[in-house]
N, C-alpha and C positions, 0 to 999 in steps of 0.2 A: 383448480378443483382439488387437488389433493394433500393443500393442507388445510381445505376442511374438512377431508376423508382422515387426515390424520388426528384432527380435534374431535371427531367423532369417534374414532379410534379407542383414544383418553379419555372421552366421556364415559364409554365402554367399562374400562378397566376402573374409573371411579365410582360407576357405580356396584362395580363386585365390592370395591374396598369399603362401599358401605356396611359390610354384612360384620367387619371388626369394629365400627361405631356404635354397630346395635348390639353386638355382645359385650360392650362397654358399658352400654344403658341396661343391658341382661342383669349385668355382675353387680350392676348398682342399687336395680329393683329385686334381686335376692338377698340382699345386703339388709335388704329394708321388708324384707316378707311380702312385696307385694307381688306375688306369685300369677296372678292373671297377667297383670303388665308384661309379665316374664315371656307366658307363651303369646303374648301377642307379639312380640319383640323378635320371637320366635321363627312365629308361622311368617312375617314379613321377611327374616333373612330367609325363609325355607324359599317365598316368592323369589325373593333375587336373586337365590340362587337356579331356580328352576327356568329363571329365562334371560340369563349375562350370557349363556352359550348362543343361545341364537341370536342373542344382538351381536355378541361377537364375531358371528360369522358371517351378518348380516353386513357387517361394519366390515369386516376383511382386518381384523384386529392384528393376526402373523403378517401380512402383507404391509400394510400401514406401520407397526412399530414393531420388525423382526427381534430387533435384541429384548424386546419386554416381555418376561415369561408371561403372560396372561395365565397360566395352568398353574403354575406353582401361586402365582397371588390367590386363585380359588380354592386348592390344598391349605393354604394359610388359614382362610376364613372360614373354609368348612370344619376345618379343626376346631375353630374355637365356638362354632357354631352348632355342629353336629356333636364335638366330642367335649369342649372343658366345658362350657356354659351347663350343658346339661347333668355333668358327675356333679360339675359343683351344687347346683340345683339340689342333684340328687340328696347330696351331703347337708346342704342345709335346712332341708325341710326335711330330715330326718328319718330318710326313707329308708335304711338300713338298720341293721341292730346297734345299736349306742357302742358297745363294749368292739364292737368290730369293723366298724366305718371308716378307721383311720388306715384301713390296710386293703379294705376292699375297694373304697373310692379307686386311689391308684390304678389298680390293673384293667379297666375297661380304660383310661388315660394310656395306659403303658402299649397296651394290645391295639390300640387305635393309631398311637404314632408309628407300629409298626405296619398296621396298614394300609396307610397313609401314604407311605415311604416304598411299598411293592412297585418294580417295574411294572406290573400287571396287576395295579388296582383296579383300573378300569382297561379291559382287553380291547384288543383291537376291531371286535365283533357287538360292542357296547355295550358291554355288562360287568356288571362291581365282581371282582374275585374276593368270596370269604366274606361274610359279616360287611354291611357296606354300612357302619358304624352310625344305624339311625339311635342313634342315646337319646336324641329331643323328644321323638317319638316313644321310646321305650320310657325315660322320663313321665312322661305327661300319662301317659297309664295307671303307672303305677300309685303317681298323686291324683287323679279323678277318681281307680278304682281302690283305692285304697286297702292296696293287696298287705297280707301278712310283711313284716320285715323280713323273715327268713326264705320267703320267695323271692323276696326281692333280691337278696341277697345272692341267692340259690341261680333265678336267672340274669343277673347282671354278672356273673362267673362264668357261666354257660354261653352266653354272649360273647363273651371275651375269648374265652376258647372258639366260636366258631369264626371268630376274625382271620384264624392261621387254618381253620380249615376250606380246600381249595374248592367250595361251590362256587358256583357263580348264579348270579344275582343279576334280576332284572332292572336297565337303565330306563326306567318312564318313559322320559320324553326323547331315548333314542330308541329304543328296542325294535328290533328287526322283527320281532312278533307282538302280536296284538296290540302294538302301539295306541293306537284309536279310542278301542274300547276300556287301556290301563289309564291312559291320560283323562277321558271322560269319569271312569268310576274315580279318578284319584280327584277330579275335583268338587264333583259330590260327596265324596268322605271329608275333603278342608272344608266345604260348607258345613257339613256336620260337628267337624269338631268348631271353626267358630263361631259356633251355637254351644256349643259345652262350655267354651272360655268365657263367653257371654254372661251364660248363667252362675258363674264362680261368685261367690264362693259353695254354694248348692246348686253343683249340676246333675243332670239327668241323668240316672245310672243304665237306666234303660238303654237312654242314647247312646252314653258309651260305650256301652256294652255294642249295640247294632253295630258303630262305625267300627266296631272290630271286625266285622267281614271282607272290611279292602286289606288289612296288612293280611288275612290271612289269606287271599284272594294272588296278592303278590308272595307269597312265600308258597303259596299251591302251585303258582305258576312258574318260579322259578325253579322248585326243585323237579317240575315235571319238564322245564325245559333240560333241566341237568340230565334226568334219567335218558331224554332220548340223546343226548348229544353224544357222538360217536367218541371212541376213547382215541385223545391227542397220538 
């Protein structure tokens, strides 16, 4: 029985490693402007990453292959999935000022591998400390709403700065509050948006607009879990 608890183990951990194939297929369909492709490519590693943990723990993945970091393979791909796919995104579809893109791209990169790399990116009560680097997300806004470049500019700075600052940030699918109700509203906001990807390249501004009520839903909730949490 248990080495095919341990092939189930490796199944586990290869399907995380899918999430570095599809930011290979990301980098290739920005390359080429096909920008729907991009967030499809997307919202699929967002799926694999929002349920490798629980196969993983389903699977007994520490137990079955102690020496394989399983966590750091996820830090890998969520990097290239949360954080470069989406600058570069950012950068090729020209969502910053021309004259200054070569200098801003960088620091949401810079400010994400630093944390990325926190002892306490994710605490031991399940939640992101700082900025928990949704770039795909903040991305995909900015090219549906087609906000000013110097907003964009303005909050992909601001962003980066809140990465080092120490809130903490609601984990969805573990959070020890409201779990139920954040996991249910978050997956009627992914229906929402793909229905916006859908409609690309003329999507629903209205729409977009409405599905803006879960991030701020999640950002109400985390900074009201902040205020009440007692000081360390």
């Amino acid at each position: 029985m248990k080495p095919a608890r341990v092939v189930l183990a490796w199944l586990v951990h290869l399907y995380t490693s899918l999430g570095a194939v599809i930011a290979f297929a990301a980098l290739i369909c920005i390359e080429e402007r096909l920008f729907a492709e991009t967030f499809w490519l997307l919202a699929v590693a967002v799926i694999i990453d929002a349920t490798d943990g629980a196969l993983a723990r389903a699977a007994r993945v520490k137990e079955m292959i102690p020496w394989f970091d399983g966590a750091r393979l996820d830090d890998i791909v969520d990097y290239l999935t949360y954080v470069f796919i989406p600058v570069f995104f950012m950068y090729r579809a020209e969502l910053f000022p021309a004259q200054d893109s070569w200098w801003i791209a960088p620091i949401p990169l810079l400010a994400s591998a630093y944390g990325f790399c926190q002892a306490q990116a994710k605490t031991a009560d399940h939640f992101f400390c700082g900025f928990p680097s949704y770039w795909n997300i903040f991305a995909f806004y900015l090219y549906i709403l087609k906000t000013p470049l110097w907003i964009n500019a303005f909050a992909t700075l601001a962003l980066s700065v809140m990465v080092f600052v120490p809130i903490r940030y609601v984990y969805p699918s573990r959070s020890p509050y409201l779990r139920t109700p954040t996991i249910v509203l978050g997956a009627v906001w992914g229906v929402m948006l793909a229905l916006i990807i859908y409609q690309l390249p003329e999507p629903s501004i209205k729409l977009a607009i409405a599905s803006l009520a879960f991030p701020a839903y999640y950002t109400a909730l985390s900074f009201w879990l902040e205020l009440r949490r007692s000081p360390d």
